[in-house]
VMD Tcl script that builds the backbone (N, CA, C; Angstrom):
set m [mol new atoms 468]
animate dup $m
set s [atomselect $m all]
$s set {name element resname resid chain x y z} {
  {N N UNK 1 A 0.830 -1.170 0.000}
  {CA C UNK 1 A 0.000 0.000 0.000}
  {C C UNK 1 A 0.886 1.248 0.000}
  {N N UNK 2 A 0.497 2.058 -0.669}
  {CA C UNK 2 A 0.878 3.545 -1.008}
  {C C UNK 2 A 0.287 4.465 0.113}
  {N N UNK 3 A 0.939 5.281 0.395}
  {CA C UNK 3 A 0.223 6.095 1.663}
  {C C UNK 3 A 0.772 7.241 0.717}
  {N N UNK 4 A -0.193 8.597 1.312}
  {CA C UNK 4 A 0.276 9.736 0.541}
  {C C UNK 4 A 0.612 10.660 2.062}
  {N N UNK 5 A 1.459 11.508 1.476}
  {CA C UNK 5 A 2.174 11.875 2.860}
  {C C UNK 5 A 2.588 13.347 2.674}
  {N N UNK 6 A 1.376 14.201 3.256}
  {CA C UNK 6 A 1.830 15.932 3.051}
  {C C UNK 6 A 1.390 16.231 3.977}
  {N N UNK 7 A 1.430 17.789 4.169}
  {CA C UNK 7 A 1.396 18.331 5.130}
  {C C UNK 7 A 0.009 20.046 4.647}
  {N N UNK 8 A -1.169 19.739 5.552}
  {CA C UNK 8 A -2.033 20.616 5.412}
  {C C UNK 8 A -2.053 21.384 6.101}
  {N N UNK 9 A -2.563 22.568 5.666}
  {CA C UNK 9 A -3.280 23.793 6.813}
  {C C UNK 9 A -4.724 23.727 6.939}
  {N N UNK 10 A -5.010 23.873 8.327}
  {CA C UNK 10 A -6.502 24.096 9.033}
  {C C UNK 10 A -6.076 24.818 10.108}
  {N N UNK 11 A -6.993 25.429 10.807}
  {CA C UNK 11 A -7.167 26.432 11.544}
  {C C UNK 11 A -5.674 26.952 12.157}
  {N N UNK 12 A -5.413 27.668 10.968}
  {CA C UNK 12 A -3.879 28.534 10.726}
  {C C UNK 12 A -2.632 27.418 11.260}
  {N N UNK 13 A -3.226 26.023 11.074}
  {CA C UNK 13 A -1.935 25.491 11.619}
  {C C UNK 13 A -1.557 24.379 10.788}
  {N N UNK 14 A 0.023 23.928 10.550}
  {CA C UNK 14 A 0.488 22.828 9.712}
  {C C UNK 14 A -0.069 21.680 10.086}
  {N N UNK 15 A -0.580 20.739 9.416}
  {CA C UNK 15 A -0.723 19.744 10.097}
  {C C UNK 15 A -0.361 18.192 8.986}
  {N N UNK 16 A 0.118 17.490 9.829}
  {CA C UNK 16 A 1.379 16.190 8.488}
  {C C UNK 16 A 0.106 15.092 8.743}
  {N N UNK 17 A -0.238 14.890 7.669}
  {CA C UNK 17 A -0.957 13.858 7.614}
  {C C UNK 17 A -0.482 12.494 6.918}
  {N N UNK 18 A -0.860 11.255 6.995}
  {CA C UNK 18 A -0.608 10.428 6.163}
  {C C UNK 18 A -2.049 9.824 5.714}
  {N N UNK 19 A -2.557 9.758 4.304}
  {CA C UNK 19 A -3.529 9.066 4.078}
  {C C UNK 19 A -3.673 8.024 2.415}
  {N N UNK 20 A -4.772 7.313 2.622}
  {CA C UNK 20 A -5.087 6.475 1.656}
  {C C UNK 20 A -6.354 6.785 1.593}
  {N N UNK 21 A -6.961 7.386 0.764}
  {CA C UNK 21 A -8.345 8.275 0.517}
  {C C UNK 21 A -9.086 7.351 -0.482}
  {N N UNK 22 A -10.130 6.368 -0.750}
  {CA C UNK 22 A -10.586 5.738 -1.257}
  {C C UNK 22 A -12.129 6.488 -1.666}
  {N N UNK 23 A -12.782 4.832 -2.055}
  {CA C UNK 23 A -14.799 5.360 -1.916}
  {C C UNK 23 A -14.936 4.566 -0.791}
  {N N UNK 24 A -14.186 3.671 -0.093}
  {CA C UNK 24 A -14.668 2.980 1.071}
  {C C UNK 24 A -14.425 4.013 2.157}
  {N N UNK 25 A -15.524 3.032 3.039}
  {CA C UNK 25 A -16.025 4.455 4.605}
  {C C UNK 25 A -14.737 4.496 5.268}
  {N N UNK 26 A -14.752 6.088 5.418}
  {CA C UNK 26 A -13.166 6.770 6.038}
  {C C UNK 26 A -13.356 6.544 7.834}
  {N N UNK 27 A -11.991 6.137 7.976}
  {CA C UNK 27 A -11.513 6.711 9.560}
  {C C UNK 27 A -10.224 7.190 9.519}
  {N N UNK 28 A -10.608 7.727 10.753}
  {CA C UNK 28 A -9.333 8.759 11.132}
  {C C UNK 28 A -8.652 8.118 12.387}
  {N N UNK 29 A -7.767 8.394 11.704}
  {CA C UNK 29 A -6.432 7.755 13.369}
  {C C UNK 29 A -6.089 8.523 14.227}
  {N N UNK 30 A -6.295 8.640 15.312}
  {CA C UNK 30 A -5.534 10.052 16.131}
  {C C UNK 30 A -4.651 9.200 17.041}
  {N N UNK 31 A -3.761 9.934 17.665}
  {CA C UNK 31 A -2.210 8.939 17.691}
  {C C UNK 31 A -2.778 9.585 19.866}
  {N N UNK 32 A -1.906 9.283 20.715}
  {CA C UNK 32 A -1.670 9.212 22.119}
  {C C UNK 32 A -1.014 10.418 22.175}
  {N N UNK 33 A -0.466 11.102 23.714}
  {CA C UNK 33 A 0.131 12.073 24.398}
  {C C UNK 33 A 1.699 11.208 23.936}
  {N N UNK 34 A 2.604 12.262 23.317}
  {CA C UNK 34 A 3.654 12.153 22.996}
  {C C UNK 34 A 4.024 11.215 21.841}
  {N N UNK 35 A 2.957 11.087 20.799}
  {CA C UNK 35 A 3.333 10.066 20.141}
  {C C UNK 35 A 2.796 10.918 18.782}
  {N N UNK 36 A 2.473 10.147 17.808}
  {CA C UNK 36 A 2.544 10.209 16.283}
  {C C UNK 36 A 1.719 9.508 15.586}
  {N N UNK 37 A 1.761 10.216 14.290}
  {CA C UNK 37 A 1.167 9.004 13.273}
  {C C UNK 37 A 1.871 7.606 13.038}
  {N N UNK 38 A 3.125 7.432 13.774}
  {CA C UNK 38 A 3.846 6.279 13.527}
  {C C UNK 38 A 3.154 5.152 14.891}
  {N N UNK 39 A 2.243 5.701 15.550}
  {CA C UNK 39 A 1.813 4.826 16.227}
  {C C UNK 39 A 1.083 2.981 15.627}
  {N N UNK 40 A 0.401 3.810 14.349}
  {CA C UNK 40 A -0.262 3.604 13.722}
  {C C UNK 40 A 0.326 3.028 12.349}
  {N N UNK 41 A 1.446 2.993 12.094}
  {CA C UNK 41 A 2.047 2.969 10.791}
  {C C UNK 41 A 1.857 1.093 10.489}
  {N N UNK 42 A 2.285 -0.093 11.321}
  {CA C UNK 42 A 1.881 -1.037 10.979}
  {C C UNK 42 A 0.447 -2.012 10.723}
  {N N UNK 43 A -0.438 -1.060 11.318}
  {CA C UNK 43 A -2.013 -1.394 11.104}
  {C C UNK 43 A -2.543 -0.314 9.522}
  {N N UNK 44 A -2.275 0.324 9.002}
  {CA C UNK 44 A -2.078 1.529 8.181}
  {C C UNK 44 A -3.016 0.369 6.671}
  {N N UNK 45 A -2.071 -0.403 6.285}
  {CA C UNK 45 A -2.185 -1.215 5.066}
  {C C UNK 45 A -3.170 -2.101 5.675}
  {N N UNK 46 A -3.437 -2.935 6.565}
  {CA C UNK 46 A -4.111 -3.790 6.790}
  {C C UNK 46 A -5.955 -2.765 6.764}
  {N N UNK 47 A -6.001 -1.648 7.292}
  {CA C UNK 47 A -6.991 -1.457 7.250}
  {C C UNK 47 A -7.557 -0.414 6.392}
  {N N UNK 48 A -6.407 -0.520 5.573}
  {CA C UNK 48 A -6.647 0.212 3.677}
  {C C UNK 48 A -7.488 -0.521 3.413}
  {N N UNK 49 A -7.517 -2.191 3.626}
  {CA C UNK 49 A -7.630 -3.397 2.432}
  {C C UNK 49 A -9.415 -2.776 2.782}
  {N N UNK 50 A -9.938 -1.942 3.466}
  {CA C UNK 50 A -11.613 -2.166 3.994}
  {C C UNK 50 A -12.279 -1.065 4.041}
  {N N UNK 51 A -11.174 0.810 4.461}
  {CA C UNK 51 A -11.414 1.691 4.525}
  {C C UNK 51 A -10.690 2.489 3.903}
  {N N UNK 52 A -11.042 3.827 3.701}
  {CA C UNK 52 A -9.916 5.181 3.337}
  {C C UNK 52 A -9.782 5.832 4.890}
  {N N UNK 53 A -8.531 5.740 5.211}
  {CA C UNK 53 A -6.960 5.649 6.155}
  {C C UNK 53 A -6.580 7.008 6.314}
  {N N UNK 54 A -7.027 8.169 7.112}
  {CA C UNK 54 A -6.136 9.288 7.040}
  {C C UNK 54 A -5.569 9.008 9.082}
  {N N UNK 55 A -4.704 9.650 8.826}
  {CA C UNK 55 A -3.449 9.884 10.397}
  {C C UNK 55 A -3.003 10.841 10.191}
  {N N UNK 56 A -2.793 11.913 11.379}
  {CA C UNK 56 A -2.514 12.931 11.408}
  {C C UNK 56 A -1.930 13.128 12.753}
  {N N UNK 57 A -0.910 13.578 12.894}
  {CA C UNK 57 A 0.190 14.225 13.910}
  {C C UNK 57 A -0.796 15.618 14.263}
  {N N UNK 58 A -0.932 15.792 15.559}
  {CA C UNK 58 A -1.774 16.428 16.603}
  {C C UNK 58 A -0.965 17.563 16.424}
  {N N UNK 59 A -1.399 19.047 16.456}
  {CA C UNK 59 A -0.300 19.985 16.397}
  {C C UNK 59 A 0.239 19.846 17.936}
  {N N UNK 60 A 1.367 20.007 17.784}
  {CA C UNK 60 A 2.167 19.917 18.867}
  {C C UNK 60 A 3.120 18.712 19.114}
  {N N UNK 61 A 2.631 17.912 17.983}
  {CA C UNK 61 A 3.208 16.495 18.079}
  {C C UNK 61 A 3.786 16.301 16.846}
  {N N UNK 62 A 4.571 14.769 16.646}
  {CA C UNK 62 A 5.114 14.538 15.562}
  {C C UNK 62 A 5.160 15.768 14.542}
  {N N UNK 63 A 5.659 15.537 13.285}
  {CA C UNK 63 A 5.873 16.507 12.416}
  {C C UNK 63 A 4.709 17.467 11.944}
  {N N UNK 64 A 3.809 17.926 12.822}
  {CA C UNK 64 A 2.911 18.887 12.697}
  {C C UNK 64 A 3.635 19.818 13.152}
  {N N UNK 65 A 3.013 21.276 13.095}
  {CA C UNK 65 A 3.906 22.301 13.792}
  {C C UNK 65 A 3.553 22.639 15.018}
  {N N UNK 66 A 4.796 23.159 15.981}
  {CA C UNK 66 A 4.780 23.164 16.971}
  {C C UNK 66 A 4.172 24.560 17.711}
  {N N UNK 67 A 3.025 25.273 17.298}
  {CA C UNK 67 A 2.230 26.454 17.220}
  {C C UNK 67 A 2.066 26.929 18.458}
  {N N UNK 68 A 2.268 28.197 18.212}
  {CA C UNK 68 A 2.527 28.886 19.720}
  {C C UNK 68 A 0.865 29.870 19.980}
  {N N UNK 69 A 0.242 29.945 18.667}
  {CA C UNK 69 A -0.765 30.674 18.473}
  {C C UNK 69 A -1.603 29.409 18.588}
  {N N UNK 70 A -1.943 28.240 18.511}
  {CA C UNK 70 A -2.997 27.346 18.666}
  {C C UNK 70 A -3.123 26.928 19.893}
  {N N UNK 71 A -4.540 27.044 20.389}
  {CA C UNK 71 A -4.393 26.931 22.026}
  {C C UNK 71 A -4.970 25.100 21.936}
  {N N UNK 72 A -4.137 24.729 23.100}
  {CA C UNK 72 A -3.686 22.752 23.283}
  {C C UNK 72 A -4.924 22.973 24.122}
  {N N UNK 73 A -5.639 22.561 23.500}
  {CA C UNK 73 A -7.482 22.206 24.081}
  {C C UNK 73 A -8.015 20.976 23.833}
  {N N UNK 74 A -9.152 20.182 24.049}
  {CA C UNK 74 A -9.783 18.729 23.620}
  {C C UNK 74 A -10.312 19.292 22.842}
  {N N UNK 75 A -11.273 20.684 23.456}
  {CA C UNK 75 A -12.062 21.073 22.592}
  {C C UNK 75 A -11.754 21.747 20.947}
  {N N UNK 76 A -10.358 22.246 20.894}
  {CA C UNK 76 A -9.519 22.520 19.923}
  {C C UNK 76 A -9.387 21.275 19.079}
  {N N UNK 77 A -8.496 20.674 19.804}
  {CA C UNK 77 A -8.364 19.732 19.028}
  {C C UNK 77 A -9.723 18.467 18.363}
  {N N UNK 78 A -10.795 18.656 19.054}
  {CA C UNK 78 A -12.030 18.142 18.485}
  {C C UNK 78 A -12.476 18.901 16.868}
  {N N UNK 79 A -12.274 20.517 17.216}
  {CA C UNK 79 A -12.659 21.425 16.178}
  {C C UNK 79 A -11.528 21.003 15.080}
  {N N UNK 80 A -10.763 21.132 15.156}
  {CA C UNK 80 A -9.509 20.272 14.714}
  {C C UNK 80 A -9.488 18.913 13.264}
  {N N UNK 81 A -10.391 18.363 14.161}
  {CA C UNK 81 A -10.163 17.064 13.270}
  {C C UNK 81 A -11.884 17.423 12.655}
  {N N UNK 82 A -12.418 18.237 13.010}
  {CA C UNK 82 A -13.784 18.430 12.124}
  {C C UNK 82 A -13.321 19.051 11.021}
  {N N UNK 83 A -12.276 20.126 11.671}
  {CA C UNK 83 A -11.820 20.783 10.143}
  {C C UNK 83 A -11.178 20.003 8.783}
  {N N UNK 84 A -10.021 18.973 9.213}
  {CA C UNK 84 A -9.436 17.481 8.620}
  {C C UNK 84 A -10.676 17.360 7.945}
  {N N UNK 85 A -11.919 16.772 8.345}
  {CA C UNK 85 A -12.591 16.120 7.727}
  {C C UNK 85 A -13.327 17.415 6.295}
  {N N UNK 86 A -13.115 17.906 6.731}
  {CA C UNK 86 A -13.963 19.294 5.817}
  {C C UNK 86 A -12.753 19.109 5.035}
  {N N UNK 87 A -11.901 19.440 4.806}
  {CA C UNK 87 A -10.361 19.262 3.952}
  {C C UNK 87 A -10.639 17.714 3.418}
  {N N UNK 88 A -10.942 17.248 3.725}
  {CA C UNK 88 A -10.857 15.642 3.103}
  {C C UNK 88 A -12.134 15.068 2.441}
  {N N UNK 89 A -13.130 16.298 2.959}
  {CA C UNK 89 A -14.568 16.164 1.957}
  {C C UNK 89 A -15.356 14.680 2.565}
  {N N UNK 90 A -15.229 14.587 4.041}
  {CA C UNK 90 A -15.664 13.787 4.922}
  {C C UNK 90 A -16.889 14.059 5.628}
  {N N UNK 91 A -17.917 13.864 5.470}
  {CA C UNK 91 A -18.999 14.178 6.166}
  {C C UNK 91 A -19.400 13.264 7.386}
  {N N UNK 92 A -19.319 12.025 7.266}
  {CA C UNK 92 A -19.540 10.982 8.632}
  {C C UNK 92 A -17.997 10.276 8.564}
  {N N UNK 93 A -17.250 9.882 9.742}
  {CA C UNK 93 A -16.469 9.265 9.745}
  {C C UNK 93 A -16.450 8.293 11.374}
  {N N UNK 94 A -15.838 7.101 11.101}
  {CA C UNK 94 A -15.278 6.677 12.066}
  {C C UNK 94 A -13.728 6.685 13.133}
  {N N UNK 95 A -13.734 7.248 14.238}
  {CA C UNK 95 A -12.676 7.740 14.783}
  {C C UNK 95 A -11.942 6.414 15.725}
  {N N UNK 96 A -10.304 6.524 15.276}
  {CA C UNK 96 A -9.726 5.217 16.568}
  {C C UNK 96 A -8.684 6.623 16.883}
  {N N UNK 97 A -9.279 6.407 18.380}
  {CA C UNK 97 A -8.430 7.074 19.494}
  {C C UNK 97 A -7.662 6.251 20.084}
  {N N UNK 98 A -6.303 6.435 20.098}
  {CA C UNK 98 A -5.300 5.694 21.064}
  {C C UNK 98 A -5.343 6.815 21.936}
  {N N UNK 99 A -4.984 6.195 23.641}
  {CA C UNK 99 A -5.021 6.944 24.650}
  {C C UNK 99 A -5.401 8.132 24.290}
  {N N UNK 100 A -4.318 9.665 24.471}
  {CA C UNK 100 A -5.424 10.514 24.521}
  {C C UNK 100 A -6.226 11.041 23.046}
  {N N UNK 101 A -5.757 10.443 22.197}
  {CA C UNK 101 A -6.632 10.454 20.926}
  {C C UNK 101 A -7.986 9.993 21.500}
  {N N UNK 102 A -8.159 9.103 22.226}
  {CA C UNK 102 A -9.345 8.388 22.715}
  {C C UNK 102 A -10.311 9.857 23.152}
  {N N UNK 103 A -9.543 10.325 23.633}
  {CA C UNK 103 A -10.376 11.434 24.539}
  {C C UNK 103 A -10.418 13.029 23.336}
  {N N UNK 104 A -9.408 12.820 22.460}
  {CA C UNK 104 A -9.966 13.712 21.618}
  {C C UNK 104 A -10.850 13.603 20.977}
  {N N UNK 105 A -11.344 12.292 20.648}
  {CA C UNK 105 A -12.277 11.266 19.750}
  {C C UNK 105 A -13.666 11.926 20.267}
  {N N UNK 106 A -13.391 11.355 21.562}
  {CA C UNK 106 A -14.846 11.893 22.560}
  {C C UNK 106 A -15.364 12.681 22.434}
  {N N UNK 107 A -14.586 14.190 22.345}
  {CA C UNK 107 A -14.792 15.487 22.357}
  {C C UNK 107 A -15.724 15.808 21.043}
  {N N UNK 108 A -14.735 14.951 19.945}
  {CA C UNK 108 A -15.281 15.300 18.505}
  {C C UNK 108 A -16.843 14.625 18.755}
  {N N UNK 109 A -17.277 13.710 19.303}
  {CA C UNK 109 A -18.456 13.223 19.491}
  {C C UNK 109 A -19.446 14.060 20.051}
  {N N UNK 110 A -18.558 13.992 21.250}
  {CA C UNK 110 A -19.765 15.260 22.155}
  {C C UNK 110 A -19.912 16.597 21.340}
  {N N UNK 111 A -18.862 17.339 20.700}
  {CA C UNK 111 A -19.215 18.790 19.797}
  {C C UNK 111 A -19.751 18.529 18.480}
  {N N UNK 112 A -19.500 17.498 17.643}
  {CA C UNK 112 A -19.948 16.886 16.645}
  {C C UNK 112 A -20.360 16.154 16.468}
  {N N UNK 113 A -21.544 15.540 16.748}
  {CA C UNK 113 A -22.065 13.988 16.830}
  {C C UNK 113 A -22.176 13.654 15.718}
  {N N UNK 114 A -23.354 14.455 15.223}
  {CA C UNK 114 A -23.376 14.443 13.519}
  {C C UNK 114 A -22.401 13.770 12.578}
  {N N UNK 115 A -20.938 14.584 12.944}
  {CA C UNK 115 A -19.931 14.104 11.808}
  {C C UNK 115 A -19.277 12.591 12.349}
  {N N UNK 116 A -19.672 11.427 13.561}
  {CA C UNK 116 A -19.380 10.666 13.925}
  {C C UNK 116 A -20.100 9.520 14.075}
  {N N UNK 117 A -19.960 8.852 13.148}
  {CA C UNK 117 A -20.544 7.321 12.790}
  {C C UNK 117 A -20.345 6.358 13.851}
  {N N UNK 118 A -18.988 6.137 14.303}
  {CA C UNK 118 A -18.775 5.217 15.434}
  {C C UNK 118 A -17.301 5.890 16.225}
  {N N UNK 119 A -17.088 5.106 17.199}
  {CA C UNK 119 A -15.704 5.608 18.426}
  {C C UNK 119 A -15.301 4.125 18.152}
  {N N UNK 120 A -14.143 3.822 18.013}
  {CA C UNK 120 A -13.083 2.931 18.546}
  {C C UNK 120 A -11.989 3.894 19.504}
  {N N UNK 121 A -12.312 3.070 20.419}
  {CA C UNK 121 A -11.484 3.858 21.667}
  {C C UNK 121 A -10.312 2.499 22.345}
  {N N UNK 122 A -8.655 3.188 22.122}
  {CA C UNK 122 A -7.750 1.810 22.771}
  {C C UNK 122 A -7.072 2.300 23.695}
  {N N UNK 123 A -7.391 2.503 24.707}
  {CA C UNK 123 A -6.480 2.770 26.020}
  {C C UNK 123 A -6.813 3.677 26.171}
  {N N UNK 124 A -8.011 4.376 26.144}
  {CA C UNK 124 A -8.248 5.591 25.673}
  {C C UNK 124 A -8.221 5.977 27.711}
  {N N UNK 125 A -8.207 7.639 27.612}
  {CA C UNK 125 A -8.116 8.254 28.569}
  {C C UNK 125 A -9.556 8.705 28.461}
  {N N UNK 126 A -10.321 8.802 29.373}
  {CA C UNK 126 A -11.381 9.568 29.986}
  {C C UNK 126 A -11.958 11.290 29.575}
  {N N UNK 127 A -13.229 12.224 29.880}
  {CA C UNK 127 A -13.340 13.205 30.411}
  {C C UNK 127 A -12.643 13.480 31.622}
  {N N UNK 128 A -11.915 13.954 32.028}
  {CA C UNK 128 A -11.329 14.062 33.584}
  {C C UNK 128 A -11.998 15.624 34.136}
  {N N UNK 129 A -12.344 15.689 35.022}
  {CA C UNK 129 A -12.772 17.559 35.711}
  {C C UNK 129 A -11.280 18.079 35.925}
  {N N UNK 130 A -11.225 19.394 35.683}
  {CA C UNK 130 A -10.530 20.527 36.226}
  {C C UNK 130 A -9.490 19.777 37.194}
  {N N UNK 131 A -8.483 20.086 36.937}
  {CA C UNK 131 A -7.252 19.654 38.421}
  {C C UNK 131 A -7.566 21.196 39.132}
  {N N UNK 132 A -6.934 20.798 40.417}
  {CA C UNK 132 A -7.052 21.563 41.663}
  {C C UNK 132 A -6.270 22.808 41.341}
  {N N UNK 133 A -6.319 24.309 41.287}
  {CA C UNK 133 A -5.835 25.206 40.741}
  {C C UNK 133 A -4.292 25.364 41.577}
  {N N UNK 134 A -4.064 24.654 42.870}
  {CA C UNK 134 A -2.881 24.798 43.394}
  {C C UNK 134 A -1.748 23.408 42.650}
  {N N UNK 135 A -2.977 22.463 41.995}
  {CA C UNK 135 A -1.781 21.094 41.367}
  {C C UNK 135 A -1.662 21.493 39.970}
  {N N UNK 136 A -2.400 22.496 39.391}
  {CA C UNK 136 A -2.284 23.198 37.873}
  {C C UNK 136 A -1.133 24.415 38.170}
  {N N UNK 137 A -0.967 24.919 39.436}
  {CA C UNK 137 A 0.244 26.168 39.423}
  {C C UNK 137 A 1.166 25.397 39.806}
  {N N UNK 138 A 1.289 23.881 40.374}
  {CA C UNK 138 A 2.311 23.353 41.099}
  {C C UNK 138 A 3.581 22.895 40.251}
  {N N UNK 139 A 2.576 22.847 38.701}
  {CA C UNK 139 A 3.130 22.283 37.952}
  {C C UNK 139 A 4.269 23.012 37.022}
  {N N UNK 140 A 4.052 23.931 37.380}
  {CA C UNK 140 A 5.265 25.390 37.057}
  {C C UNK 140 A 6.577 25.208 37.419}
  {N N UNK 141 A 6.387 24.371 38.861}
  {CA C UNK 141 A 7.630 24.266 39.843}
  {C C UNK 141 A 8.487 23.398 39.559}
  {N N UNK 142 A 9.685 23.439 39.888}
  {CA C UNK 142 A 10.709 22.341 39.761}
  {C C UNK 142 A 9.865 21.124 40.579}
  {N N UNK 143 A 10.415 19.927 39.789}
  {CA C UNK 143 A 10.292 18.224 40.448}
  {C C UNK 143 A 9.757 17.930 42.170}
  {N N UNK 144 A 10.644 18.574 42.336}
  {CA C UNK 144 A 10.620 18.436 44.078}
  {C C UNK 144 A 9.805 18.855 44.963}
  {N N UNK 145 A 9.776 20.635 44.617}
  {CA C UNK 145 A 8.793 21.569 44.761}
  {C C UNK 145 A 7.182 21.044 44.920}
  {N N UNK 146 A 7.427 20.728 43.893}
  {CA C UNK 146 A 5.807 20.363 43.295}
  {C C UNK 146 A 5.200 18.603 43.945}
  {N N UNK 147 A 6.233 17.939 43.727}
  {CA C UNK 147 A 5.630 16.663 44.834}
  {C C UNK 147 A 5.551 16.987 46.060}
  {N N UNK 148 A 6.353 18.048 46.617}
  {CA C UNK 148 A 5.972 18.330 48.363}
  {C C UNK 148 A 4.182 19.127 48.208}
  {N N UNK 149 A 4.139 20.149 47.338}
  {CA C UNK 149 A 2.835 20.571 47.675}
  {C C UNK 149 A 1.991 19.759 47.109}
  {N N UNK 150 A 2.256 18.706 46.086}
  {CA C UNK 150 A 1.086 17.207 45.915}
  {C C UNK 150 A 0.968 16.432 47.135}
  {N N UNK 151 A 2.026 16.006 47.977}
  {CA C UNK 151 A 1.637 15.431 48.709}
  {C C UNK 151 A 1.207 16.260 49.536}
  {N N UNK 152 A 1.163 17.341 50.044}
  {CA C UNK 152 A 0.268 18.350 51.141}
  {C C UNK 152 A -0.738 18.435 50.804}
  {N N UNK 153 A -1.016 18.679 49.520}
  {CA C UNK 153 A -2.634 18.926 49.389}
  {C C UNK 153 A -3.410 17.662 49.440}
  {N N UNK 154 A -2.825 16.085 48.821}
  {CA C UNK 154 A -3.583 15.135 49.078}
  {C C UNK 154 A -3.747 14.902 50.813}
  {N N UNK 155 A -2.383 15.486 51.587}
  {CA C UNK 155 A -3.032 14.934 53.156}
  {C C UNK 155 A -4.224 16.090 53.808}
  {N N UNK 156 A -4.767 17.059 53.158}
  {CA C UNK 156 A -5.512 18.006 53.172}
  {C C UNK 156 A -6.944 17.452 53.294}
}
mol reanalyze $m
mol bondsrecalc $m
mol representation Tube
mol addrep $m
């Protein structure tokens, strides 16, 4: 299998995709926290043989750009892959979230239901609520710093 391999703009940002664009029903791959479209690179051909295959590097990740103007949101990144699909002339698609792809997946569900046929979710991470505004500033701090006021606030 042939994969085609460029790099698009959506909402003012680069984004590296790899795809196999067919007439069979499309999914989209979204890759985990710190990872890539190479998550995905040995399942890629196997599930050409059934669908059209796009993967895309998350801005901030793999060879997407590393954007200082795009704010790192679920909800961003949900709007995100609606835009992908508008670029790819996708109206319903099926989404596989690895870990936190899982949870970007979600997002695209909950803001877009419409454009979402089904969820394959693999290790996927959750909705989680708000962290505690002293373990969101803690996280500013050097290593050490910041586990002394984690563990204070959990004996709290």
């Amino acid at each position: 299998m042939s994969l085609n391999k460029e790099t698009i703009r959506v909402m003012n940002v680069n984004i590296y995709c790899e795809y196999n664009i067919s007439e069979k029903p499309p999914l989209i791959l979204i890759h985990g926290y710190l990872s890539s479209t190479y998550t995905f690179h040995r399942i890629m051909s196997k599930l050409s043989e059934n669908y059209s295959v796009i993967a895309i590097d998350l801005p901030g990740f793999g060879r997407s750009e590393k954007s200082k103007s795009f704010r790192y949101s679920f909800e961003n990144y949900a709007q995100l892959i609606k835009e992908v699909m508008d670029y790819f002339h996708i109206t319903r698609v099926t989404l596989v979230g690895h870990s936190m792809g899982g949870q970007v997946s979600l997002n695209v569900a909950k803001f877009y239901p419409e454009k979402v046929s089904k969820l394959i979710l693999l290790n996927s991470s959750g909705y989680l609520k708000r962290a505690n505004q002293l373990l969101i500033l803690s996280s500013y701090l050097p290593f050490s710093i910041a586990m002394s006021i984690i563990i204070l606030t959990n004996m709290m």
